[in-house]
C-alpha positions as CSV (number, residue, x, y, z in Angstrom):
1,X,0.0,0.0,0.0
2,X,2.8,2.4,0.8
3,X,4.0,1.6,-2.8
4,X,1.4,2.7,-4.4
5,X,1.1,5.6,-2.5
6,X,4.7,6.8,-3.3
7,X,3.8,6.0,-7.0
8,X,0.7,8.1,-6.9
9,X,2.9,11.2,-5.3
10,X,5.6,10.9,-8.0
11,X,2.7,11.0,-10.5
12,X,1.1,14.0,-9.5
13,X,4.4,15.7,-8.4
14,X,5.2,15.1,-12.3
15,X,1.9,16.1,-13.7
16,X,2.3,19.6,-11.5
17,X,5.7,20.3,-12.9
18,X,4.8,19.6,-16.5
19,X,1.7,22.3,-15.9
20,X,4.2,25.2,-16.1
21,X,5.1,24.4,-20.1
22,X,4.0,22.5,-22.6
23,X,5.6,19.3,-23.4
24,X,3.6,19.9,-27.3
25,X,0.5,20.2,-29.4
26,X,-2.2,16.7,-29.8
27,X,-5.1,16.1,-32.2
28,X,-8.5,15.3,-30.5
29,X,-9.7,11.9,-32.0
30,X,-12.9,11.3,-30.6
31,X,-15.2,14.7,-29.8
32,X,-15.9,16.0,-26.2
33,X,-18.8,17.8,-26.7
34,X,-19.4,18.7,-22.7
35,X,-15.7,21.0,-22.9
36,X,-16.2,22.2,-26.6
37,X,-13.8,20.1,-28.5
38,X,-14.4,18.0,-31.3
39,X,-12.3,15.7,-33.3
40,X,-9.6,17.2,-35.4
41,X,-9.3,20.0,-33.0
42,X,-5.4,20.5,-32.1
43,X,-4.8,21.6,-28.3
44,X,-1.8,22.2,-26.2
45,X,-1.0,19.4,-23.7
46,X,1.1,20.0,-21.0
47,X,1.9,16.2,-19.2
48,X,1.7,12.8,-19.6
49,X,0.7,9.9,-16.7
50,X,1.4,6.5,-17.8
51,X,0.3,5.7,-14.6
52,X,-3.6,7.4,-15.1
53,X,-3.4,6.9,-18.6
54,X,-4.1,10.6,-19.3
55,X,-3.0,13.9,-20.9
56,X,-3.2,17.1,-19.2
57,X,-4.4,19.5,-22.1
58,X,-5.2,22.6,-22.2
59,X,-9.1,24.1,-23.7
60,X,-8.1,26.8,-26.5
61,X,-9.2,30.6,-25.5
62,X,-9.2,28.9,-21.9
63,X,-6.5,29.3,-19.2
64,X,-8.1,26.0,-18.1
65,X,-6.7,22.5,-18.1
66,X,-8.4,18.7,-18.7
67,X,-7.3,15.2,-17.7
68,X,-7.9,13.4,-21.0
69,X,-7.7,9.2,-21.9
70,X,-4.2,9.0,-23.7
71,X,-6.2,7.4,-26.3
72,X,-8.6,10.5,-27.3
73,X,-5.4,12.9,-28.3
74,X,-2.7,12.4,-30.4
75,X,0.7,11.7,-29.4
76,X,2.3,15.3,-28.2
77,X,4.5,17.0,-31.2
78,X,4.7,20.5,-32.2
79,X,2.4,22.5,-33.4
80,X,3.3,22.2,-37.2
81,X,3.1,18.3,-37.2
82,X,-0.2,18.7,-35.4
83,X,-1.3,20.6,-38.4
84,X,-0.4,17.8,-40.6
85,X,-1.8,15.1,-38.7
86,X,-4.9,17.0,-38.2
87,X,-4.9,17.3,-42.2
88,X,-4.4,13.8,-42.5
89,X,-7.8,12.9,-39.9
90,X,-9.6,15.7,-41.9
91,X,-11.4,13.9,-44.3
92,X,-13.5,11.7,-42.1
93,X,-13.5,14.6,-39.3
94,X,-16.9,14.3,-37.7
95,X,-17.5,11.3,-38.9
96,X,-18.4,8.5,-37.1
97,X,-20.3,5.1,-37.4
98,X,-22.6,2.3,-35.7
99,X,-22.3,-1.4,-36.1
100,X,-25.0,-2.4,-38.1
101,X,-24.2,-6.5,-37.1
102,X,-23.6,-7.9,-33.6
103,X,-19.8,-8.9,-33.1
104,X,-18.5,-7.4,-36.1
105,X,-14.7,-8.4,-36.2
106,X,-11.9,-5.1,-36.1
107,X,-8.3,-6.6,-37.1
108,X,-5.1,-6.0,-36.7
109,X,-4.6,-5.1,-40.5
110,X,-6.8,-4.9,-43.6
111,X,-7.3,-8.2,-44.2
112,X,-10.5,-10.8,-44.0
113,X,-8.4,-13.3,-42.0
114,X,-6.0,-10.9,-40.0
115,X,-6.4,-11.4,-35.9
116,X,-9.5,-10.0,-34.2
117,X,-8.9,-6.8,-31.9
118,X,-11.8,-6.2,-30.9
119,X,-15.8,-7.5,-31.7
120,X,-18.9,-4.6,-32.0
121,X,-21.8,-4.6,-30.0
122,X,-24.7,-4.2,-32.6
123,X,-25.2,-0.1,-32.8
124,X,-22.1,0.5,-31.0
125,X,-20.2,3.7,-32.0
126,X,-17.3,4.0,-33.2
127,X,-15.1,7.0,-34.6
128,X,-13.5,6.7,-38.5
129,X,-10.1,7.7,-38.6
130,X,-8.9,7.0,-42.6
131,X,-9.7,5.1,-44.8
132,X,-6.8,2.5,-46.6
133,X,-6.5,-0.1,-48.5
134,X,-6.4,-3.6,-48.1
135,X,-7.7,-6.9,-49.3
136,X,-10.8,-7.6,-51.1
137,X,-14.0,-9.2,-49.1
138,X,-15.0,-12.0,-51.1
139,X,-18.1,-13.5,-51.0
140,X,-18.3,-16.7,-53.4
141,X,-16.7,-15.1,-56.0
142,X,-17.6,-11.6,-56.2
143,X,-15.8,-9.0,-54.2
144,X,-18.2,-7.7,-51.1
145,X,-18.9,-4.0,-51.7
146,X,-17.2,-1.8,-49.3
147,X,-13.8,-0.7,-48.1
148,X,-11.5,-0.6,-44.5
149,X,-11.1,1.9,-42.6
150,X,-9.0,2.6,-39.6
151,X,-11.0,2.6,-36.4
152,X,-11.1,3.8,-32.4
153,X,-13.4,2.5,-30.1
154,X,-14.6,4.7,-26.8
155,X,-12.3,2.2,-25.1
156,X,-8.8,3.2,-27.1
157,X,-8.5,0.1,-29.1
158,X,-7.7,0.4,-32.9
159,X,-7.5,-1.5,-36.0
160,X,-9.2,-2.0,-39.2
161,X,-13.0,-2.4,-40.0
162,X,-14.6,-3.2,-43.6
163,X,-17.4,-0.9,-43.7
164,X,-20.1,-3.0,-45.3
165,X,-21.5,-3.5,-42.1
166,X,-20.9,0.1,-40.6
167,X,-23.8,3.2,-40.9
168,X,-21.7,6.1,-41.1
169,X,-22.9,9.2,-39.6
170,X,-22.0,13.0,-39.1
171,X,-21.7,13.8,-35.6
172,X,-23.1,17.4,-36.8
173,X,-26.4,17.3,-38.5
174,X,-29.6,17.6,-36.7
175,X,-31.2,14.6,-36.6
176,X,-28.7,11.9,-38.0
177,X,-28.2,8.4,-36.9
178,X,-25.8,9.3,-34.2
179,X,-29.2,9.4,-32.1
180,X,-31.0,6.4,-33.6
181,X,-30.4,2.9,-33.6
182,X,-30.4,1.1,-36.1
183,X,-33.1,-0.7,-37.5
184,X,-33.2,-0.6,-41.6
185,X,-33.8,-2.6,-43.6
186,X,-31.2,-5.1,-44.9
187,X,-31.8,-4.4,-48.8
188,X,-29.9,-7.8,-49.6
189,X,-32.0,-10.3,-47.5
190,X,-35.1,-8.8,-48.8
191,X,-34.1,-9.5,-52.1
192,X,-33.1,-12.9,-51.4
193,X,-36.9,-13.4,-49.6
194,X,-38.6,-11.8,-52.9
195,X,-37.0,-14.2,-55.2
196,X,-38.0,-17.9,-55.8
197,X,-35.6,-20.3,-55.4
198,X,-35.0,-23.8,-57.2
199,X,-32.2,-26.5,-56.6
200,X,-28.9,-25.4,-58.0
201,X,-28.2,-28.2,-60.7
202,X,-31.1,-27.3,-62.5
203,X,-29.5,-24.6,-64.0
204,X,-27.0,-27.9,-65.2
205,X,-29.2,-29.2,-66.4
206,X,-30.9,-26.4,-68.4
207,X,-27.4,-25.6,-69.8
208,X,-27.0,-28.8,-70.7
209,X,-30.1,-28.6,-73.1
210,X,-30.7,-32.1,-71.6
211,X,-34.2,-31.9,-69.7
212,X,-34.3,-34.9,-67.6
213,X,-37.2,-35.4,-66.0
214,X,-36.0,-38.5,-63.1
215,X,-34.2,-35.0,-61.8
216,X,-36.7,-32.6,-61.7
217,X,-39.9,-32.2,-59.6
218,X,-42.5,-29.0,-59.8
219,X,-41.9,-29.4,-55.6
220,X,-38.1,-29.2,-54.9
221,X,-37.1,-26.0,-54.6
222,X,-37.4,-23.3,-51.1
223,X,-39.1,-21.1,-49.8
224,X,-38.2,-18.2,-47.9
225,X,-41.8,-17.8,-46.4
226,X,-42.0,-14.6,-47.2
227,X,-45.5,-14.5,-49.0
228,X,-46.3,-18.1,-46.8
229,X,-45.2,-17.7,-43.5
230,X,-43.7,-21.2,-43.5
231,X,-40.3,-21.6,-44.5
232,X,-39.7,-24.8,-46.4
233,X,-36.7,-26.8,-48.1
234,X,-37.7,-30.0,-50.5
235,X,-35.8,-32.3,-52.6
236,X,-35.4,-35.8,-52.9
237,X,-35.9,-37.8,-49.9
238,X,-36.4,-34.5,-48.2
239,X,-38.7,-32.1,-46.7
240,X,-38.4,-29.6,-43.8
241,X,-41.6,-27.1,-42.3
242,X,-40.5,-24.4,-40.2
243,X,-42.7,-21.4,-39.1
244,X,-41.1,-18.6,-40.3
245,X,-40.3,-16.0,-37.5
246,X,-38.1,-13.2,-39.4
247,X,-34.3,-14.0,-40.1
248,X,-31.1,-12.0,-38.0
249,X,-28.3,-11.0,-39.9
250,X,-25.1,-13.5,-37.6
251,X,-22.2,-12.7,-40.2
252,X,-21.4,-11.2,-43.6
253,X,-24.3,-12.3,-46.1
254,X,-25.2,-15.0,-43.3
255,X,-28.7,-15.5,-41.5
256,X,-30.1,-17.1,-39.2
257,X,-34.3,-17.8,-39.6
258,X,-35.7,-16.8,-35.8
259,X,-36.2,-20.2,-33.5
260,X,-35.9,-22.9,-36.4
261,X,-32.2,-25.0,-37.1
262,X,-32.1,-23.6,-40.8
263,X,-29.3,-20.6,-41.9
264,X,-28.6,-19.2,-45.1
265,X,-25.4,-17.9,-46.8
266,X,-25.9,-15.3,-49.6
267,X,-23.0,-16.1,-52.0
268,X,-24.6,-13.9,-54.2
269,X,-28.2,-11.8,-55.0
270,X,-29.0,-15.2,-56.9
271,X,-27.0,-17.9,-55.5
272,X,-27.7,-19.4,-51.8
273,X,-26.6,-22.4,-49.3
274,X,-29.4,-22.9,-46.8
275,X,-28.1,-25.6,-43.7
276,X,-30.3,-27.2,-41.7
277,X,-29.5,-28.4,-38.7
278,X,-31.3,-32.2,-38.1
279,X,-32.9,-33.8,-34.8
280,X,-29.2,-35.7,-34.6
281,X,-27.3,-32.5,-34.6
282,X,-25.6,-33.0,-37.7
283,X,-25.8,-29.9,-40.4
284,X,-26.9,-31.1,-44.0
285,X,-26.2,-27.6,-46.7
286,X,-28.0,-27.5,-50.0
287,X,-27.4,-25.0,-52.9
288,X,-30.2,-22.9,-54.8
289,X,-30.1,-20.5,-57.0
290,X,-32.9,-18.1,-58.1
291,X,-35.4,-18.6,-61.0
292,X,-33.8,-16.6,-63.1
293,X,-30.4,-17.7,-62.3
294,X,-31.5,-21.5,-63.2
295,X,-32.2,-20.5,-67.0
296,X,-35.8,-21.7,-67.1
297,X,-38.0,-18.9,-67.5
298,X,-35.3,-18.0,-70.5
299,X,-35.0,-21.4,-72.3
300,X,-38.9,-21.7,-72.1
301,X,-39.5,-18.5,-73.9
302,X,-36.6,-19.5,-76.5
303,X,-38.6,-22.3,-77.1
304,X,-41.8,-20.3,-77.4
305,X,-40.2,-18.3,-79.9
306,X,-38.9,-21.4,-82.1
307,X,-42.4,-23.0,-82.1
308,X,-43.8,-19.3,-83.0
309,X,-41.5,-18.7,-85.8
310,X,-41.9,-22.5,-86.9
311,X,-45.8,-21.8,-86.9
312,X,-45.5,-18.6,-88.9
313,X,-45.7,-18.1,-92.5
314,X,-42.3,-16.5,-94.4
315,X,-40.7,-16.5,-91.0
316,X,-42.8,-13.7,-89.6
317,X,-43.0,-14.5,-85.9
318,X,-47.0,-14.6,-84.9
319,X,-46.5,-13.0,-81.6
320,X,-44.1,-10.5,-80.4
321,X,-40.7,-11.8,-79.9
322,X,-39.9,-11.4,-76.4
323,X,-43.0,-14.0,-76.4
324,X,-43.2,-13.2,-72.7
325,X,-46.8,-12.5,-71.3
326,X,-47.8,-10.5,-68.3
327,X,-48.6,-13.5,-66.5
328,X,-45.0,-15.0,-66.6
329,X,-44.0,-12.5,-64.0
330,X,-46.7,-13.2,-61.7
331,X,-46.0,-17.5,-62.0
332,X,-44.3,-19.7,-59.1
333,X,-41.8,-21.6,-59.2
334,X,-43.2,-25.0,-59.2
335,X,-45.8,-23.4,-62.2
336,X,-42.7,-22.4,-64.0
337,X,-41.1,-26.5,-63.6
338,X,-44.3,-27.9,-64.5
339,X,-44.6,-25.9,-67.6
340,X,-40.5,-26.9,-68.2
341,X,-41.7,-31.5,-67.7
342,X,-44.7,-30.7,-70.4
343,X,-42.3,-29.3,-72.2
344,X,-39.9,-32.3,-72.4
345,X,-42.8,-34.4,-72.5
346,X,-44.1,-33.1,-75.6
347,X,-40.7,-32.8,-77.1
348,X,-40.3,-36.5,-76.4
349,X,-43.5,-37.5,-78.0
350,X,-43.2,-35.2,-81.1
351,X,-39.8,-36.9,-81.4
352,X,-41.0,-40.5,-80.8
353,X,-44.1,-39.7,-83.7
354,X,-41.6,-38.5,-86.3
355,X,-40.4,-42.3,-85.9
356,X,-43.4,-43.9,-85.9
357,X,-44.5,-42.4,-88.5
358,X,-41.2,-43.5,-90.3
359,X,-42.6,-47.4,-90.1
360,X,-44.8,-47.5,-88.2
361,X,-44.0,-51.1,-89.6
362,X,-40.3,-52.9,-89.5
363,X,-39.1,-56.1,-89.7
364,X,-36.1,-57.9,-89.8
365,X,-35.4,-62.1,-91.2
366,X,-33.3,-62.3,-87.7
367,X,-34.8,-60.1,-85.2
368,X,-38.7,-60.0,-86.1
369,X,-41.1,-57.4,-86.7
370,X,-41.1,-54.8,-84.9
371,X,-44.4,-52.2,-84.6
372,X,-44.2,-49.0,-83.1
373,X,-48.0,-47.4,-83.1
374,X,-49.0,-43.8,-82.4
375,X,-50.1,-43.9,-78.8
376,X,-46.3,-45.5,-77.4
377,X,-47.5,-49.3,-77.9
378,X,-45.6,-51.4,-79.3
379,X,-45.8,-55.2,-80.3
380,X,-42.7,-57.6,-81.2
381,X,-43.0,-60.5,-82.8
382,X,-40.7,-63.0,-83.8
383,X,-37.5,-62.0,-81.4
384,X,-36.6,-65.4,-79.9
385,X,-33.1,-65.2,-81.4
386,X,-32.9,-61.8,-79.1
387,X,-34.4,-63.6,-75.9
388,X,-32.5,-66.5,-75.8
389,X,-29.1,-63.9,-76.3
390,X,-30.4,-62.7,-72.9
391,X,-30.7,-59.2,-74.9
392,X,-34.0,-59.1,-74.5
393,X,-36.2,-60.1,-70.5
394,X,-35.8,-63.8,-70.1
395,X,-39.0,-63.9,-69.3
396,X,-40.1,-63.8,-72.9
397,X,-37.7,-67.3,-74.2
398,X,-40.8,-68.9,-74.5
399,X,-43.7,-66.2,-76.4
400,X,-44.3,-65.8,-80.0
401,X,-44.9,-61.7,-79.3
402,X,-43.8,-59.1,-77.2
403,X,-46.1,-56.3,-76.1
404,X,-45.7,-52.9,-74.0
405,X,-45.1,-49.3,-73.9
406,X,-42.2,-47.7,-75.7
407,X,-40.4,-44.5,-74.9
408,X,-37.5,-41.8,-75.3
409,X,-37.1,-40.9,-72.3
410,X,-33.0,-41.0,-72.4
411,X,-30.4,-38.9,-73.9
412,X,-27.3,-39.2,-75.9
413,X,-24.1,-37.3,-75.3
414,X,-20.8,-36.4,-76.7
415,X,-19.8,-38.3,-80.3
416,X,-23.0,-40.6,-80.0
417,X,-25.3,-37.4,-80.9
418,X,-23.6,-37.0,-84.3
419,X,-24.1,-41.4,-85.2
420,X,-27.2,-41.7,-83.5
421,X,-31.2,-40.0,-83.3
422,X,-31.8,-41.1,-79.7
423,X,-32.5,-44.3,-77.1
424,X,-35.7,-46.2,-77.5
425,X,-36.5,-47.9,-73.9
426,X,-39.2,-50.8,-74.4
427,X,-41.2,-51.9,-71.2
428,X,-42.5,-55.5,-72.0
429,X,-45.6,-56.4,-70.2
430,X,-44.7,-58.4,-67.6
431,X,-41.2,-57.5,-67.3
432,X,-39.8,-55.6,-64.8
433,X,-36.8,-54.8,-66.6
434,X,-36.9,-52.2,-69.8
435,X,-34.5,-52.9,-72.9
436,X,-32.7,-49.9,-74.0
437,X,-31.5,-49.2,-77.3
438,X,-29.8,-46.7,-79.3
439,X,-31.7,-46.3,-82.7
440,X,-31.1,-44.7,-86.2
441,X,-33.3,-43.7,-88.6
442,X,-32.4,-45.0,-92.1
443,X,-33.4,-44.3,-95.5
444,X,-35.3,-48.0,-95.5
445,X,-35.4,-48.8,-92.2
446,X,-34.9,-48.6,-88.5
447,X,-31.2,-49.2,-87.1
448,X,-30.7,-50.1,-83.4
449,X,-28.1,-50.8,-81.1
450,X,-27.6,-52.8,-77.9
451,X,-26.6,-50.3,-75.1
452,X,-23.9,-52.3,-72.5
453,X,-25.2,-52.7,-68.9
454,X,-23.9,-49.6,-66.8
455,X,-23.7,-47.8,-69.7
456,X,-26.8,-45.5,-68.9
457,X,-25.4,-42.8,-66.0
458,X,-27.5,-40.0,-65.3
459,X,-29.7,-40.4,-68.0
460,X,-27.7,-40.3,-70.5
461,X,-25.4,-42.5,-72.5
462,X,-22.2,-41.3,-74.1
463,X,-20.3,-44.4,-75.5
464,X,-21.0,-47.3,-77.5
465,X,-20.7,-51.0,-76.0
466,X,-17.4,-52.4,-76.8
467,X,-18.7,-55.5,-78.4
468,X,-22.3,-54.4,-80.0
469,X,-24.8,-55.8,-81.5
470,X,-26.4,-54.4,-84.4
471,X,-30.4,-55.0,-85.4
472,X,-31.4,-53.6,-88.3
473,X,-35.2,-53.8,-89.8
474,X,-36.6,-52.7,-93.4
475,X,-39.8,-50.4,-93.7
476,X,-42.3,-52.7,-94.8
């Protein structure tokens, strides 16, 4: 105790003898209102405690004298560096800012992944110093909007801030934020909630050109629950109900949705991961991407168009290009996937009749006679040879004829599309097994080919068997 004492007497002994003359000229950082100073404001100061942790300055047109935090003044130098360094505050002088997110990171240096110095209370204030320059904020693959700037807090600590999630504010205008919390709107997440949302490898599959149908379903997709008040993830072998409650901004472009285990990261206006926490405490993330971002609404109305102009006379289209109608705007998601499967479907059959209509009748000395009929039945007489091979459902080794349903429902990739028209896929009635074949349209007749076991990924086939065999049948 008699320690400290001592040390206390030294301090103020030195502080008394330092009031006579000034030891040099400080910046104010952060404003004191109450005495008449604000930030940039250069006053004398006439001792240092590192013991207290203060500056004895002096109040200009005032014989009087302040204890200030050594943090709220510049380090003493003469007047004409003062000047400089006040120059070099000037441009954010009176300016200050809240933290519009709860533990918002300040680092060491400019840089996403530099050490943490301090984390914001949400609405804090804090005082802008400079601005500099550092490293991008990415998010995904585009660069965050914003940049750093160097930062004190009302406790003295410093460091570097990225001021996307900052409101800036002049101390000096009636009626700014520096009296108001803050409660805007976050103009990001309610785009994200506006926009319907499908999963993200449709858009795969729509660049692709390739519409496969085992993929998509009118009811994957999620919902925000902006407009339903339910929020709602659904995809194959999965579907999640959650009351929607409002969502709380936790990180950059992260929320959380209010009393339910699901979060969202905004990688961009049109590009999402939602996670959903499960009863076993194990996170599962999916990726969606908006409507628009998928390609559907766009390929659709390409389509449109091609039908349009195909329908017109001297290639005059019947309808206005954009062939968009009011009503498209106003459509849901699972209204815009249902129109995308009749789509395919009628592509499919249109293709399938342009074959039929080719025959419908083919036969062949070795392989039968094949009949493919307008409404997708076909009949096959005459295949033993096939049946016995095991190329065709063992089930039929001992019938005269095949019957069943026929289909292209499969797609061909890579050099296959330039040898081949498409895959045929017979279902045999009472087979549990379809027969698969790749088929060409010939000047007299119908060529197929045997597709190999495994050879069928995704839907689609892109290389012959190694060892095929080749059926051909003549129009009759």
């Amino acid at each position: 105790m008699k320690r400290v004492y001592i040390m206390l007497l030294i301090s103020l002994l030195f502080v008394c003898a330092g009031c006579s003359g000034k030891i040099g000229h400080g910046v104010v950082l952060w404003s004191i209102p109450e005495q008449g100073l604000s930030d940039g404001d250069i006053v004398p100061v006439y001792a240092k405690s590192n013991i207290s942790k203060v500056y004895i300055i002096g109040l200009p047109d005032s014989k009087q004298k302040l204890e200030v935090p050594l943090w709220q003044i510049s380090p003493p130098e003469s007047k004409r560096k003062a000047q400089q360094t006040a120059s070099y505050y000037a441009e954010y002088r009176r300016r200050y800012a809240r933290a519009a997110l709860d533990g918002l990171p300040i680092r060491a240096e400019p840089v996403n992944t530099a050490n943490q110095v301090y984390r914001l209370r949400l609405n804090e204030v804090i005082k802008i110093l400079y601005k500099g320059e550092g490293q991008a904020v990415m998010v995904g693959k585009n660069p965050l909007e914003g940049e750093w700037l160097r930062v004190l807090t009302e406790d003295g600590s410093r460091g570097w801030c990225f001021s996307y999630n900052l409101r800036l504010f002049d101390e000096t205008k009636a009626g700014s934020d520096a009296a108001e919390t803050i409660e805007e709107k976050d103009a990001l997440l309610d785009e994200v909630l506006a926009k319907r949302w499908v999963p993200d490898f449709y858009k795969g599959i729509i660049d692709s050109g390739k519409i496969d149908l085992t993929r998509i379903n009118a009811g994957y997709g999620f919902d925000t629950g902006a407009e339903s008040g339910t929020i709602s993830i659904c995809l194959d072998n999965l579907s999640i109900t959650e009351e929607f409650r409002g969502a709380e901004k936790t990180g950059i472009n992260i929320y959380s949705f209010k009393e339910t285990p699901i979060t969202m990261t905004v990688q961009s206006p049109d590009t999402i991961v939602v996670q959903h926490v499960g009863k076993d405490g194990l996170p599962s993330s999916y990726g969606f991407v908006s409507l628009e971002k998928s390609g559907i609404p766009q390929f659709l109305s390409l389509n449109r168009l091609s039908e349009n102009l195909l329908a017109s006379e001297d290639g005059v289209p019947l309808a206005p290009a954009d062939t968009e109608s009011e009503e498209d705007g106003e459509k849901t998601a699972a209204e815009w996937i249902n129109e995308l499967i009749a789509y395919e479907k009628e592509r499919r059959l249109k293709q399938y009749l342009v074959l039929s209509s080719h025959g419908p009748v083919f036969s062949s000395s070795n392989y039968g006679v094949l009949t493919l009929k307008e409404d997708a039945v076909f009949t096959w007489t005459g295949f033993r040879l096939l049946s016995n091979s095991g190329l065709l459902p063992s089930s039929l080794r001992t019938a005269d004829a095949g019957r069943g349903k026929v289909a292209i429902k499969y797609f061909i990739a890579g050099e296959l599309e330039s040898q081949f028209d498409g895959i045929l896929s017979f279902s045999f009635n009472g087979s549990d097994t379809d027969v698969h074949f790749l088929y060409k349209m010939e000047e007299t007749g119908l060529r197929l080919e045997n597709i190999a076991p495994g050879s069928l990924k995704k839907s689609t086939v892109s290389a012959r068997s190694s060892n095929p065999l080749v059926l051909f049948f003549a129009k009759r």
